[in-house]
C-alpha positions as CSV (number, residue, x, y, z in Angstrom):
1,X,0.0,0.0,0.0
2,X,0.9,3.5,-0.5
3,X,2.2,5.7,2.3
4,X,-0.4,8.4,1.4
5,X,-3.1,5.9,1.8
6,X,-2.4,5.7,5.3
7,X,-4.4,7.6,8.0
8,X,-3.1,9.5,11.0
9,X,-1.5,7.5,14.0
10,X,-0.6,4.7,11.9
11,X,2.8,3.2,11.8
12,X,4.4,0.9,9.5
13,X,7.7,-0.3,7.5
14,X,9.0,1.2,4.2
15,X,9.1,-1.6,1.5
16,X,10.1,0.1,-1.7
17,X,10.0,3.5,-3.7
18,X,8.8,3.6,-6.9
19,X,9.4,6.8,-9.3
20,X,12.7,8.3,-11.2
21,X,15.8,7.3,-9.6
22,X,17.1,10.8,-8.5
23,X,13.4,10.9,-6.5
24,X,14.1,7.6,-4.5
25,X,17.4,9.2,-4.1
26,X,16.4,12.3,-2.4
27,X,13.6,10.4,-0.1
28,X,16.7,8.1,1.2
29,X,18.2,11.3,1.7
30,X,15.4,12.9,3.9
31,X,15.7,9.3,5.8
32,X,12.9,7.3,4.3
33,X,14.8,3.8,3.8
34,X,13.7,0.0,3.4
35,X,12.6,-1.4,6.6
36,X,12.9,1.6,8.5
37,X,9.6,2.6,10.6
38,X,7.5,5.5,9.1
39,X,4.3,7.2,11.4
40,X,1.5,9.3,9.7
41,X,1.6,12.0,13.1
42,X,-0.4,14.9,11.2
43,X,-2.0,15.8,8.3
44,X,-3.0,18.9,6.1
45,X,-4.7,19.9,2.9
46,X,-0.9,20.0,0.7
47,X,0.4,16.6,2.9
48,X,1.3,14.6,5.7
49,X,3.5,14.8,8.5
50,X,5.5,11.5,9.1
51,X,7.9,10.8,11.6
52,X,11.1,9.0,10.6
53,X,13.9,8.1,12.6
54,X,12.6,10.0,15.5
55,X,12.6,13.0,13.2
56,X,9.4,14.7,12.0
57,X,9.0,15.6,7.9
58,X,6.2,16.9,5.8
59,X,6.2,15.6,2.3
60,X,3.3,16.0,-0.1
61,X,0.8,12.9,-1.0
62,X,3.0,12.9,-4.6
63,X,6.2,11.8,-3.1
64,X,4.2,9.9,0.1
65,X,2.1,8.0,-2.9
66,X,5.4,6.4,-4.3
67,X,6.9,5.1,-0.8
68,X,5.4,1.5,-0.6
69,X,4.7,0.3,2.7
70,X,3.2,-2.7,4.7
């Protein structure tokens, strides 16, 4: 499932990106790797707010919509 399918308070584990390479590249930048633990803490009308790595990041439902999780 999609990362931006997921609602508010939910937690799970980053499978796989999908997208152009340099846009995988800059997500593992911002921290969002394979198996690492992703939490949906807020959301707003432009994105979500997702804590990774004990560190919190707003990305837009484009880039949350290719990070696979399950």
């Amino acid at each position: 499932m999609a990362l931006a399918m997921m609602e508010v308070g939910e937690t799970r584990t980053i499978q796989e990106f999908h997208g152009k390479e340099e846009v995988k590249r800059h997500l593992q930048d911002l921290g969002f790797v394979k198996g690492e633990k992703v939490q949906v803490v807020g959301e707003n009308p432009s994105g979500m707010i997702l804590l990774v790595k004990g560190v919190r990041i707003a990305l837009n439902r484009g880039l949350a919509s290719q990070i696979m999780v399950a």
